[in-house]
LOSE-253382 format. One record per residue (C-alpha): x, y, z; residue number from 1. Coordinates in steps of 0.5 Angstrom, whole numbers. Layout:
<zators>
[[X,Y,Z],NUM]
...
</zators>
This chain:
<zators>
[[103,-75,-42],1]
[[100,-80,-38],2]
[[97,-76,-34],3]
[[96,-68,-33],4]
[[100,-65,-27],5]
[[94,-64,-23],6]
[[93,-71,-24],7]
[[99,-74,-23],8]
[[100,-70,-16],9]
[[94,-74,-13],10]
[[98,-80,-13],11]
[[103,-76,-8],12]
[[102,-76,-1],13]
[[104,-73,3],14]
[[105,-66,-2],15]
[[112,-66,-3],16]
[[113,-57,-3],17]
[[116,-57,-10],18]
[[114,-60,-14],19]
[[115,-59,-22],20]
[[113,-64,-27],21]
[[118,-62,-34],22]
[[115,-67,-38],23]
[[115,-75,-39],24]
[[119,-80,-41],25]
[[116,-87,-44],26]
[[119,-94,-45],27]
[[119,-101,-43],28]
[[119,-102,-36],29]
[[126,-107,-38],30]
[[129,-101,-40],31]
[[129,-98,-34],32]
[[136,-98,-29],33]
[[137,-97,-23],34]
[[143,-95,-19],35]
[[146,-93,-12],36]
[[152,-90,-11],37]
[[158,-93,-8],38]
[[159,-94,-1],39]
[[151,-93,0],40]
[[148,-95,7],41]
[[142,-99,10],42]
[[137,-94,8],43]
[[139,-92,1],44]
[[139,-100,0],45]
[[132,-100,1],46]
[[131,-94,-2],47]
[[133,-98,-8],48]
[[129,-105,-5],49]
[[123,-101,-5],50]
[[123,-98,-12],51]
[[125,-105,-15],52]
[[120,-108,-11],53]
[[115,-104,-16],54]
[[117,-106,-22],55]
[[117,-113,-20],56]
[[111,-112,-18],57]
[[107,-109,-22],58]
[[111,-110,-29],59]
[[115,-117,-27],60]
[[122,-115,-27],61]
[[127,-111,-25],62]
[[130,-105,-26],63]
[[137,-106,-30],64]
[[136,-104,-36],65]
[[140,-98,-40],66]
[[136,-93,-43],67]
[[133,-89,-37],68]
[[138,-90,-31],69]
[[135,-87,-24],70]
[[140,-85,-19],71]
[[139,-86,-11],72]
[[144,-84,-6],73]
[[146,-79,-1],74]
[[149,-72,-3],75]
[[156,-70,-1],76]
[[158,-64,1],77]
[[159,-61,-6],78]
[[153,-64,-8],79]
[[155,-69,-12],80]
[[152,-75,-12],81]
[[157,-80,-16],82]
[[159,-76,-22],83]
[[152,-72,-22],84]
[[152,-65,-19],85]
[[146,-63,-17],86]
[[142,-56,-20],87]
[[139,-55,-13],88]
[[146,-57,-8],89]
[[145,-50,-6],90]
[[139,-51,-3],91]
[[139,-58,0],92]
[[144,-56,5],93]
[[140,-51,8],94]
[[133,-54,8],95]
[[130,-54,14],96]
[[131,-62,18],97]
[[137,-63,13],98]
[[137,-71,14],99]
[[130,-72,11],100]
[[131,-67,6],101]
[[132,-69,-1],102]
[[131,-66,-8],103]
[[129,-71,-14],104]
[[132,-68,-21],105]
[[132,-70,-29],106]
[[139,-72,-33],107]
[[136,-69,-39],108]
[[132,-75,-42],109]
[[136,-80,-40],110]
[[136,-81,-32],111]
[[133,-78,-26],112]
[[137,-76,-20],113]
[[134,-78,-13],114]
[[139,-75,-7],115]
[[138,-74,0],116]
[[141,-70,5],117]
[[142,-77,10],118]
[[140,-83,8],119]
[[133,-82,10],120]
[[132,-77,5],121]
[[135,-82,0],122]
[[129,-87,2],123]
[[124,-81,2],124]
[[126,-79,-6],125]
[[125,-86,-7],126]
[[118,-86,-4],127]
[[116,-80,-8],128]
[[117,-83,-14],129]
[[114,-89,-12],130]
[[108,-86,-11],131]
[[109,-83,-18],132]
[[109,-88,-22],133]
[[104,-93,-19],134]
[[99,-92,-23],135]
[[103,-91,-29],136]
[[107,-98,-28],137]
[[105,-105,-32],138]
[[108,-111,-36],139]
[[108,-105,-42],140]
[[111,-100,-41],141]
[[112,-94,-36],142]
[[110,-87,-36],143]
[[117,-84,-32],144]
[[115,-77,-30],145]
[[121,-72,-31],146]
[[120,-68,-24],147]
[[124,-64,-20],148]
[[122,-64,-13],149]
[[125,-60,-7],150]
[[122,-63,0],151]
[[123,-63,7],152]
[[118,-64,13],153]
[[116,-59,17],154]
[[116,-63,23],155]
[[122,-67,25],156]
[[119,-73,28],157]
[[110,-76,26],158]
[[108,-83,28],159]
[[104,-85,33],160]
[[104,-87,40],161]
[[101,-94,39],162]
[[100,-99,34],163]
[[99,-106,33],164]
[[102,-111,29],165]
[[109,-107,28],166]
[[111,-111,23],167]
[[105,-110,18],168]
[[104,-102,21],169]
[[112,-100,20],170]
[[112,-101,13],171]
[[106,-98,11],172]
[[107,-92,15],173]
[[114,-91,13],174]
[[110,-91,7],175]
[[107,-85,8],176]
[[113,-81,11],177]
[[112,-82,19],178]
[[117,-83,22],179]
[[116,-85,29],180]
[[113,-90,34],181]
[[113,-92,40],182]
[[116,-100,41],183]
[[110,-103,44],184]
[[113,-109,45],185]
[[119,-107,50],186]
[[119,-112,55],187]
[[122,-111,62],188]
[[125,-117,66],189]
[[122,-118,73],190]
[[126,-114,77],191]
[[129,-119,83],192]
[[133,-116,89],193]
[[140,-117,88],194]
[[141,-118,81],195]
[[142,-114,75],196]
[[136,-112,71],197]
[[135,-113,63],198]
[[129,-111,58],199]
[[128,-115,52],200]
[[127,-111,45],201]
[[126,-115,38],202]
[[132,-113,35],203]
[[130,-115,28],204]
[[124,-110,27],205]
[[129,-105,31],206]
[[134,-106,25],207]
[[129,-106,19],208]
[[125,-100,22],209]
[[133,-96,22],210]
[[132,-98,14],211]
[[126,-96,13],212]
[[129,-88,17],213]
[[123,-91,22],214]
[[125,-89,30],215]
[[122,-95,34],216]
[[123,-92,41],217]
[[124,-97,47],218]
[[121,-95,54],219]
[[122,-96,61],220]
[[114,-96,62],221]
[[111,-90,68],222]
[[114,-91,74],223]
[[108,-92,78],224]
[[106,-99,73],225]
[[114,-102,75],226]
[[110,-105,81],227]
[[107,-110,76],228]
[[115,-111,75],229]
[[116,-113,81],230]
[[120,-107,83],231]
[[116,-107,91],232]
[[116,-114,92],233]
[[123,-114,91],234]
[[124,-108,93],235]
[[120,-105,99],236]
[[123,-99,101],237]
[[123,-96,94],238]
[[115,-96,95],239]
[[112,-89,96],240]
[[110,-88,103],241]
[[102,-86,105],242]
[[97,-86,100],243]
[[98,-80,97],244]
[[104,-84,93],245]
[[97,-87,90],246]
[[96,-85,82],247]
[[90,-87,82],248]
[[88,-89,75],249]
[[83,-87,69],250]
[[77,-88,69],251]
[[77,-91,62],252]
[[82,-97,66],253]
[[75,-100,70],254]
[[79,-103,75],255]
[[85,-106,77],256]
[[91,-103,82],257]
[[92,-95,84],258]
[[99,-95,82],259]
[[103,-93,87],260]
[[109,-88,85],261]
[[115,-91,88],262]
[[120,-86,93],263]
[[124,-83,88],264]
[[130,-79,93],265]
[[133,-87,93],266]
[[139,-88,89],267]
[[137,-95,89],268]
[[132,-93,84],269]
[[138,-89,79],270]
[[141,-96,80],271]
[[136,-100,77],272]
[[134,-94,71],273]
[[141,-95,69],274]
[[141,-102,69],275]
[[135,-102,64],276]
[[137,-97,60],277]
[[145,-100,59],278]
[[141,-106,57],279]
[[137,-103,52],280]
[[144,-99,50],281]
[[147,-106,49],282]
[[141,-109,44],283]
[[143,-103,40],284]
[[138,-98,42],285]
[[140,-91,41],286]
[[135,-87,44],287]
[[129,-89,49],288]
[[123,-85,52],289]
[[123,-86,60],290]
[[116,-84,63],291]
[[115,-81,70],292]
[[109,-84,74],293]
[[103,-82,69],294]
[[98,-78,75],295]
[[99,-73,80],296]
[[102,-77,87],297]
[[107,-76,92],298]
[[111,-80,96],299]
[[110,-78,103],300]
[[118,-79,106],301]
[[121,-73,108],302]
[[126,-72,102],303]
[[121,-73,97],304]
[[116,-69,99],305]
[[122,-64,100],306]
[[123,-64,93],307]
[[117,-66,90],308]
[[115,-73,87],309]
[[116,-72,80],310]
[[123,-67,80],311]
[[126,-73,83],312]
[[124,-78,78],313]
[[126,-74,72],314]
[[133,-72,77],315]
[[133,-80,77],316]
[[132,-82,70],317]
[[138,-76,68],318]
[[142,-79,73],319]
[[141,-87,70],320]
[[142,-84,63],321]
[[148,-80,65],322]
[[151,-86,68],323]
[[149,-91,63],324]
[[153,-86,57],325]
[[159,-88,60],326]
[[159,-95,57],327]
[[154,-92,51],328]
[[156,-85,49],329]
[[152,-85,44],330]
[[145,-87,48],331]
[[139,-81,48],332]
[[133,-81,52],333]
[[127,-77,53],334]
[[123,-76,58],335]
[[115,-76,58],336]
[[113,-72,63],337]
[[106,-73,67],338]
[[100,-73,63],339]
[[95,-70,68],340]
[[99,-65,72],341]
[[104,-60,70],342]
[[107,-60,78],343]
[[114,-59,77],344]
[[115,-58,70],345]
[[118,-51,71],346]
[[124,-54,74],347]
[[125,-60,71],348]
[[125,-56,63],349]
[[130,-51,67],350]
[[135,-56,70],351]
[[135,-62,65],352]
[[139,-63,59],353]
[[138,-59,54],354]
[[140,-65,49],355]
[[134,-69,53],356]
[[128,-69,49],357]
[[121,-68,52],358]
[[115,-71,51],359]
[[107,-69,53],360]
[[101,-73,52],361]
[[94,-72,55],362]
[[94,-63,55],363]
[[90,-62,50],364]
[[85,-59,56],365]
[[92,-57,61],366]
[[93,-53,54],367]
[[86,-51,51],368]
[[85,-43,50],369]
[[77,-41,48],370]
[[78,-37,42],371]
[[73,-36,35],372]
[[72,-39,31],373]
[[77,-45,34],374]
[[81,-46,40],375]
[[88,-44,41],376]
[[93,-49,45],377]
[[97,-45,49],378]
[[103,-47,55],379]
[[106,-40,56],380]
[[112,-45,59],381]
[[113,-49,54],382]
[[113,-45,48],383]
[[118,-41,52],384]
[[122,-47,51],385]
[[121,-49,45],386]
[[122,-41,43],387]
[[129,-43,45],388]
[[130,-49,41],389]
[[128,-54,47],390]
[[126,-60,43],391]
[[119,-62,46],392]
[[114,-66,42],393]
[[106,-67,43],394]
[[102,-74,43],395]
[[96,-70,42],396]
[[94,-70,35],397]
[[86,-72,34],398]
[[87,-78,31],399]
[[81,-81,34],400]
[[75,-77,37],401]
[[77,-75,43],402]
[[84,-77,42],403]
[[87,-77,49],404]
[[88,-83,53],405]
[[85,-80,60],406]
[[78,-80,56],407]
[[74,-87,54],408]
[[76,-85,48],409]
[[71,-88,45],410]
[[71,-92,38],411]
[[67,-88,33],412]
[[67,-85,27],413]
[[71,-79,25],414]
[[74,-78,19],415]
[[76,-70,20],416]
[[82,-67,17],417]
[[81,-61,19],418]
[[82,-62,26],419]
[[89,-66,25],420]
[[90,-60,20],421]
[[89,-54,26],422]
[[92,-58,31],423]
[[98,-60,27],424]
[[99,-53,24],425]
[[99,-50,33],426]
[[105,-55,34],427]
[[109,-52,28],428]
[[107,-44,31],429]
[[109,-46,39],430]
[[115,-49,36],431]
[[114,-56,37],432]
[[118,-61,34],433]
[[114,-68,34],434]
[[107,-70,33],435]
[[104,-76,35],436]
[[97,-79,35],437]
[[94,-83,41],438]
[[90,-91,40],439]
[[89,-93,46],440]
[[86,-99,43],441]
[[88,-104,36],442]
[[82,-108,33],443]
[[80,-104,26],444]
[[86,-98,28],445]
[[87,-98,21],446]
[[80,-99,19],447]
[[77,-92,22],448]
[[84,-88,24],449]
[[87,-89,17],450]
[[84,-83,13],451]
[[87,-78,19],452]
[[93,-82,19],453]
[[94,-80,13],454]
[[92,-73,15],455]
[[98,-73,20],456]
[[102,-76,15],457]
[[100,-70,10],458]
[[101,-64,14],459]
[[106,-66,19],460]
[[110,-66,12],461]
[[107,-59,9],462]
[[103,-55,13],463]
[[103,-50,8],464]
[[100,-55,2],465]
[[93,-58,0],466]
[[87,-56,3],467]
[[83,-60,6],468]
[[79,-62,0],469]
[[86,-64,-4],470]
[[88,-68,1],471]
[[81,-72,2],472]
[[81,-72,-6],473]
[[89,-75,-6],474]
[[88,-80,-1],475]
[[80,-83,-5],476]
[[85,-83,-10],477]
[[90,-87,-8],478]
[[86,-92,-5],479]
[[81,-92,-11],480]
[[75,-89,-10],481]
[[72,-88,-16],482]
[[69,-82,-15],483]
[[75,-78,-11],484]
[[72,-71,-12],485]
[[65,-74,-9],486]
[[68,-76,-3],487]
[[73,-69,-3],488]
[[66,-66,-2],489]
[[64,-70,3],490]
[[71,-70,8],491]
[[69,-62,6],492]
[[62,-62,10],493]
[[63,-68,15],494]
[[70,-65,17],495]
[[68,-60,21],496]
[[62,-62,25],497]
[[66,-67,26],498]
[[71,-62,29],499]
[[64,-58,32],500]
[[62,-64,35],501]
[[68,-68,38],502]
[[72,-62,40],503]
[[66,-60,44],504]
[[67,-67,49],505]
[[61,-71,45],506]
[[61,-75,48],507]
[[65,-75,54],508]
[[59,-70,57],509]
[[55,-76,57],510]
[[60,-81,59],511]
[[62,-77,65],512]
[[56,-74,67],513]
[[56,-67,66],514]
[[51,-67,62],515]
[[46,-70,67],516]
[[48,-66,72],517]
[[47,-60,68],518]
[[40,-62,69],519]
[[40,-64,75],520]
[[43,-58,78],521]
[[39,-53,73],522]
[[45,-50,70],523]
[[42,-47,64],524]
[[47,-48,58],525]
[[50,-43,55],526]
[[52,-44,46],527]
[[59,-42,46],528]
[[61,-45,52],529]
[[63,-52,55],530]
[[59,-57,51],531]
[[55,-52,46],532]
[[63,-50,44],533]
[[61,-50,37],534]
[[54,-48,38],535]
[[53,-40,36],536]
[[47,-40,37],537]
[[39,-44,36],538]
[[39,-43,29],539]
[[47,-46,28],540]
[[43,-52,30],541]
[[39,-53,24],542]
[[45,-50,20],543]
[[49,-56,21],544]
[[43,-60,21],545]
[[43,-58,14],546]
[[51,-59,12],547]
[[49,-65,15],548]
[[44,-67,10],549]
[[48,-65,4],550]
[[53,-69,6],551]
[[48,-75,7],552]
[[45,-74,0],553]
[[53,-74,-3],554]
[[54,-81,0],555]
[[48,-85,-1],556]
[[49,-87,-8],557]
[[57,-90,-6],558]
[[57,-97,-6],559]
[[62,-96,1],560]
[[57,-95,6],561]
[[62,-93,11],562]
[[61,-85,9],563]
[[54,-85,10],564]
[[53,-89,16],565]
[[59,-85,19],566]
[[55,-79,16],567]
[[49,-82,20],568]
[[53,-82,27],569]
[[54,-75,26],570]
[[47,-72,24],571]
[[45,-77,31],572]
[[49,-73,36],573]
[[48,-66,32],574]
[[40,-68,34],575]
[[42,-71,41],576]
[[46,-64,43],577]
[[40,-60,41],578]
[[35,-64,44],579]
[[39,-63,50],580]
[[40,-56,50],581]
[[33,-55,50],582]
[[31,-60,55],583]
[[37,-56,60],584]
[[34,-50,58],585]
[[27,-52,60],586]
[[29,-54,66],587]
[[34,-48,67],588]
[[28,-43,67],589]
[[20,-47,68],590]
[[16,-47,73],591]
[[11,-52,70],592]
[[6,-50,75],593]
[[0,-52,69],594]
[[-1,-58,65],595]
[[1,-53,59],596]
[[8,-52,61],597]
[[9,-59,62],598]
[[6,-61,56],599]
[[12,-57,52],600]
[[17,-60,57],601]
[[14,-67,56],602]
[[16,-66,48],603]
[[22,-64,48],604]
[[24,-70,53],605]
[[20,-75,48],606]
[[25,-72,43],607]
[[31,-73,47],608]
[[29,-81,48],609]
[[28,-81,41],610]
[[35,-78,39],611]
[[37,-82,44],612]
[[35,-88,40],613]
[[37,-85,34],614]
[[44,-85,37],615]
[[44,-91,40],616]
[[42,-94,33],617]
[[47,-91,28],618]
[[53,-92,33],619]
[[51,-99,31],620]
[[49,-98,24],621]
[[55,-96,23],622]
[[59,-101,27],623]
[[56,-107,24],624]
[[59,-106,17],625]
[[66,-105,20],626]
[[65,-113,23],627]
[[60,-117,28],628]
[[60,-118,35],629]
[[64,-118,39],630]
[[66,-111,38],631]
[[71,-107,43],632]
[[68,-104,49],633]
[[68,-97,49],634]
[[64,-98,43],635]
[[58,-101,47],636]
[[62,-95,52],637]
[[59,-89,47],638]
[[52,-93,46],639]
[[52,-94,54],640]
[[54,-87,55],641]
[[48,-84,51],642]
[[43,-88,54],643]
[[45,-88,61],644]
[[45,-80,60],645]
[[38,-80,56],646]
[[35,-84,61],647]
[[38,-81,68],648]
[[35,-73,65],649]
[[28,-76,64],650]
[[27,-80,70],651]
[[30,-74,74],652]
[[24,-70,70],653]
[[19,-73,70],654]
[[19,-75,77],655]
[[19,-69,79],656]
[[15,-64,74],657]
[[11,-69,69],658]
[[5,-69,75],659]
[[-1,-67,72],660]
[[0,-71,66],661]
[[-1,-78,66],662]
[[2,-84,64],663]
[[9,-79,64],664]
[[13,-83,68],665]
[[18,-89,67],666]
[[14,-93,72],667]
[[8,-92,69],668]
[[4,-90,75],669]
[[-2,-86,76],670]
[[-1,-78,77],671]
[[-5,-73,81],672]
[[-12,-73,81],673]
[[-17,-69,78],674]
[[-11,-65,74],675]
[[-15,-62,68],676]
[[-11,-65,62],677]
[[-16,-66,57],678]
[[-15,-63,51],679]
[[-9,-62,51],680]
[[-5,-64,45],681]
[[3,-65,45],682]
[[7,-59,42],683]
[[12,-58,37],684]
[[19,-56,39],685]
[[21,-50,36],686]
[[28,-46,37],687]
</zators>
């Protein structure tokens, strides 16, 4: 055999759940035929496609000889696919998300079956043996495994909620069995007063995104954005009134307008959110997501505050869709409810149309339930919902280190399944039925968010499957690492520091100021809590420091510097959260009354400035080999994040406790005289 099983399997991801290898079958690649059943829709063509694209690929043919013959098509109710009965019919017709379903059986030795329960999961089978037999393909001959595959995805819809260039990224993460993202490049008209509105999508990356069972959904934008539509200019009575309509905007935005909601009992608004949609319908959209005003804000007008701002977007955007399905009966939307606040969720999930999808972004700390070892994610509303089979979807997969938008969201690396694996595996025990992950930036995406990418893809897939390890190892595998057990190991160490570390808010604590305010205040840290979530206790700092250095010690010898450098970045914030702990501590409980005490307090603020610099360095060690200046600005926002931290707690320390010591202060300055500090000597930090 071409490979042994275990082998063979690593080429697959994400990890089918049957998955039974028979034996091979090895011939010229000439030999191979390819074959769709009759009448065969756009998917199962490009089903085909991409498996011809293979062979001409690899091998510089095609596949139309007669000796092995691969067959694609959709199952019929009998669960035939042309004249072939499927061995496991039975069970195609009641996997769970029936329409990416599909099963993979052997003709004996003279042909594979590929069928789906719909046309994606035609596409689907044909991924799988793709992956296959990739690395078993050449001008020579082919290893053809003779594999019997019964699968299905665990959740209904995977992707992304923002990713750039489409038309490269379509493809490949359909490669990989996502299946969802937003169409960043939905463009709506100005809106001018007294003319029907429109909106423009590409209708060719809609229709190959369709082929390739990709849902590329359209959008109407946030309500409280459309005044960069022009809706007040044309409009000014659909202006929210008073300025409690302001939504303000994130920090991580800088600057630029408040964003005012717009009055949302007006029919005017129904009118021209039914224009916009029935436009999209006609380009043949068939679903489009439709957002409420992203914050809390509240048009201050008699009939709005008498309902409340965000039941009436959504009454409003149910009664534009309601409106438009006359003329398009086939047209879905779902509403993606406010990402900060969860005002009026109870009414809207109660009087909405159950076939109206829901969406939730940016709940993680809405959501977040303490709980050892791990975090528990919980909305007692919306899982009731979701218990009733209420299609709700979540964009809060941690694909990037802080993995939400509301955040700086700051450009670091983070390569740690495990957190996407818990997150996802949450979504599947609530009863979600999609999970998406957030960029919120585009340069180098792929380069630092493809490993968890693919983690989304994996478990999304089949939660139940490979552990972390397995998955690292299959994804080195794939991508031609030469050591895919080595760099297993090391997802397997990093993972979860990772996971200790960002999840904890490193470093959002220094970004927005908790962490300095914590010294100022005197507030004395507590492991197990806030930003020491994942800090058991003194010695859990040395501990992970330890897994640390191992990890370090596995990359060092690789010719790809990124783990170790990632690695570097890490073990700087496990020394910056140490460091921290023991300078808000010493604040917290000394008095500093003696030269000796301020001598301890002075170590451990040099051991903050120089796990500061550490920091800093790594961040940039680590960007450098990603590419040179100019670097996108929340990298220089995490750097600039730790020195300001660093630097506000030292000058707050030393200018306040450091005064028998001299040359302890950032100006320099001379400090009391006639202290008595001769002889005294720096003391080591000890926990």
């Amino acid at each position: 055999m071409g490979f042994s099983p275990a082998q063979w399997s690593r080429y697959v991801l994400p990890l089918p759940h049957e998955l039974r290898f028979e034996g091979e079958v090895v011939l010229p690649p000439a030999q191979v035929g390819l074959r769709l059943r009759a009448g065969a829709g756009p998917a199962e063509r490009q089903a085909a496609a991409e498996l011809e694209a293979l062979f001409q690929r690899q091998a510089g043919c095609r596949p139309q000889g007669a000796g092995f013959e691969i067959l694609l098509g959709v199952a019929d109710a009998q669960g035939q696919v042309e004249r072939w009965r499927l061995a496991g019919a039975g069970r195609l017709a009641g996997l769970p998300n029936r329409e990416q379903a599909y099963l993979i059986e052997p003709l004996g030795k003279e042909g594979l079956v590929l069928a789906g329960g719909g046309p994606a999961g035609v596409y689907y089978a044909a991924l799988t043996l793709a992956q296959l037999l990739s690395p078993v393909l050449d001008a020579g001959q082919v290893h053809i495994p003779l594999v019997e595959v019964v699968d299905w995805p665990d959740l209904e819809e995977r992707g992304l909620w923002n990713f750039p260039q489409p038309t490269e990224w379509i493809p490949w993460l359909s490669s990989i069995k996502l299946n969802y993202g937003k169409m960043a490049d939905t463009r709506l008209q100005p809106v001018v007063r007294g003319r029907p509105n429109h909106a423009l999508i590409d209708l060719d990356l809609l229709k190959e995104s369709r082929q390739r069972a990709f849902n590329y959904v359209p959008y109407i934008v946030h309500l409280n954005f459309l005044h960069d539509r022009g809706l007040f200019a044309a409009y000014p009575e659909l202006a929210g009134v008073g300025d409690g309509a302001l939504a303000g905007r994130y920090a991580a935005h800088k600057a630029g307008n408040q964003h005012r909601a717009p009055c949302a009992s007006q029919p005017l608004l129904v009118q021209i959110l039914a224009e916009w949609l029935e436009d999209l319908a006609s380009q043949g959209a068939l679903e489009v997501s439709c957002w409420l005003s992203e914050r809390p804000a509240q048009c201050g007008c008699a009939p709005c505050t008498a309902v409340g701002q965000f039941v009436l977007e959504a009454r409003a955007f149910v009664a534009a869709w309601q409106r438009a399905r006359a003329a398009h009966p086939a047209l879905r939307i779902r509403l993606f409810l406010s990402t900060t606040t969860a005002e009026g969720d109870h009414r809207i999930l109660a009087e909405t149309p159950p076939e109206v999808r829901i969406e939730r972004c940016c709940a993680t700390e809405l959501e977040r339930v303490a709980c050892t070892p791990r975090d528990l994610f919980s909305n007692p509303l919306f899982d009731h919902w979701a218990g009733l089979n209420r299609w709700l979807a979540s964009y809060d997969v941690p694909l990037t280190a802080n993995a939400a938008v509301d955040t700086p969201e700051f450009k670091l690396p983070e390569s740690s399944a495990h957190r996407v694996r818990d997150y996802v595996r949450q979504l599947l025990r609530r009863g979600y039925r999609g999970g998406y992950g957030m960029m919120a930036w585009d340069g180098l995406a792929r380069e630092i968010c493809d490993f968890n990418i693919h983690a989304l893809a994996e478990w999304a897939w089949n939660a139940g499957g490979r552990s972390e390890e397995e998955f690292a190892a299959s994804w080195a595998t794939r991508q031609g690492w030469p050591d895919p057990d080595g760099f297993a190991a090391w997802a397997g160490l990093v993972g979860p520091l990772e996971f200790d570390l960002y999840d904890a808010e490193f470093p959002v604590c220094y970004s927005s100021g908790r962490a300095a305010q914590m010294v100022r205040e005197h507030c004395r840290p507590v492991l197990g809590e806030g930003m020491f979530r994942y800090f058991a206790d003194p010695e859990d700092f040395g501990r992970k420091r330890q897994v640390c250095a191992r990890a370090l010690d596995l990359a060092r010898g690789w010719a790809d510097p990124g783990p170790a450098l990632e690695t570097g970045v890490v073990g700087s914030y496990l020394d910056l959260a140490e460091a921290l702990f023991w300078v808000a501590e010493a604040i917290a409980l000394g008095a500093y009354a003696n030269a000796k005490e301020q001598e301890v307090l002075r170590s451990r603020l040099q051991a903050l400035r120089r796990a500061g610099e550490a920091n800093a360095g790594a961040i940039r060690a680590w960007r450098s080999n990603l590419g040179p200046e100019p670097w996108h600005f929340r990298v220089h926002d995490a750097i600039d994040a730790t020195q300001r931290t660093v630097g506000q707690i030292c000058t707050y320390a030393e200018g306040r406790y450091l005064y028998l010591l001299e040359g302890s202060s950032p100006g320099g300055y001379r400090h009391l005289a006639g202290s008595n500090t001769e002889g005294a000597k720096p003391l080591e930090i000890t926990t």
